[in-house]
C-alpha positions as CSV (number, residue, x, y, z in Angstrom):
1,X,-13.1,21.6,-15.5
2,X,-11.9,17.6,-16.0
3,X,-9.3,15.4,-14.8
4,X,-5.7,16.1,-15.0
5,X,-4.4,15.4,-18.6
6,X,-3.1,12.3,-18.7
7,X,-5.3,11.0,-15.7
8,X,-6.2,7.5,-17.8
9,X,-2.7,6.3,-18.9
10,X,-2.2,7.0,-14.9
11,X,-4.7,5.3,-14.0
12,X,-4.0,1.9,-11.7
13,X,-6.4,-1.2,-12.4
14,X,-7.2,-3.8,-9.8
15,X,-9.4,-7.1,-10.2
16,X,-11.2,-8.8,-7.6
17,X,-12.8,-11.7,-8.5
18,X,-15.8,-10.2,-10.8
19,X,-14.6,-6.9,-9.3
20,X,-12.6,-4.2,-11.3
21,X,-11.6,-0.8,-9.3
22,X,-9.9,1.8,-11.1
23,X,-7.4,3.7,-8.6
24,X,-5.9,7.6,-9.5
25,X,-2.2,7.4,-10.1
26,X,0.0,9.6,-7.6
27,X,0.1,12.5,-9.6
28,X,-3.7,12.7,-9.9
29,X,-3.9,12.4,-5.7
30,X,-1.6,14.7,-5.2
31,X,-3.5,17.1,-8.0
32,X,-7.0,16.5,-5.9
33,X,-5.7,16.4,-2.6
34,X,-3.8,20.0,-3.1
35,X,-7.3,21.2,-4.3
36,X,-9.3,19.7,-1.3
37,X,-6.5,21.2,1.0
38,X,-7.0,25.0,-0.9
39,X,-10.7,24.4,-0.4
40,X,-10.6,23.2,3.4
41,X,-7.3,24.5,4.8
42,X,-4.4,23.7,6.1
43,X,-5.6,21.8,9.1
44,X,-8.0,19.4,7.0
45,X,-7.6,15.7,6.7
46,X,-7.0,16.9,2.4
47,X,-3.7,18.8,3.9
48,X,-2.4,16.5,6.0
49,X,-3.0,13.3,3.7
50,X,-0.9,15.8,1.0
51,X,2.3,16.2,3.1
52,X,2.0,12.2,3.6
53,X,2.5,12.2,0.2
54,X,5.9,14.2,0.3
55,X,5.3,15.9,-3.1
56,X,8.2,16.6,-5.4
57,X,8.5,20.6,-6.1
58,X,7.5,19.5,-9.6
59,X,4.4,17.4,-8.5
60,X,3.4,20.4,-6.8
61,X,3.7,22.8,-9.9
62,X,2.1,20.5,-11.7
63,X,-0.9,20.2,-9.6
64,X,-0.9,24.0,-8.9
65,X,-1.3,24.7,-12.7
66,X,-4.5,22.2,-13.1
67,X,-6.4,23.2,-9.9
68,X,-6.1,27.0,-11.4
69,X,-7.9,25.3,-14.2
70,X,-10.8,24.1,-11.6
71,X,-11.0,27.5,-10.1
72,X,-10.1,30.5,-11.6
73,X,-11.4,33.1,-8.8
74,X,-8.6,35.0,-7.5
75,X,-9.4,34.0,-4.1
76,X,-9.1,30.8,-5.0
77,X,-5.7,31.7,-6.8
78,X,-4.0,33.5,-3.1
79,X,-5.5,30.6,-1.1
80,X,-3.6,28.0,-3.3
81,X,-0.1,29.9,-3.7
82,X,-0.9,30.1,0.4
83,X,-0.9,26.2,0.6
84,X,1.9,25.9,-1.7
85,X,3.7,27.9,0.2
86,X,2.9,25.8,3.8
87,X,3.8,22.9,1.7
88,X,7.6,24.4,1.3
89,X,7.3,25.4,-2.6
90,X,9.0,28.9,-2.0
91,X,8.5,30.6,-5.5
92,X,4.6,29.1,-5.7
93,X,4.0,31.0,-8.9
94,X,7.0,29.2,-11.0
């Protein structure tokens, strides 16, 4: 379980007065926003918010392999290559 490796050179840093926010880069959104849409299905707010996104094939792959390090049921595993699939990745395994 953890972030997605290299989630703090992503990472996006806004200042707001005495404020500081810290904002996920795209890949990291698009990593937790595929999980959230395995989790909650295709007609969540997760899955919609995703396709918003337009991820690349490789964006996709790449967040495929780190949510299979967040979940490693095989459940979890046919529901994601499902999703992946909805999202137009035909070969979701590559």
């Amino acid at each position: 379980m953890g972030l997605p490796e290299g989630f703090k050179e992503r990472m996006h840093t806004r200042h707001y007065g005495g404020l500081t926010i810290h904002l996920a880069g795209r890949l990291d959104q698009i990593c937790f926003k595929l999980y959230a849409a395995v989790d909650q299905g295709p007609f969540s707010k997760h899955f919609a918010d995703l396709k918003q996104l337009n991820p690349t094939h490789e964006e996709l792959q790449t967040a495929r392999r780190w949510c299979v390090t967040q979940d490693v049921s095989e459940a979890f595993a046919i529901d994601l290559n499902q999703t992946v699939l909805a999202l137009g990745v035909e070969n979701a395994n590559s």
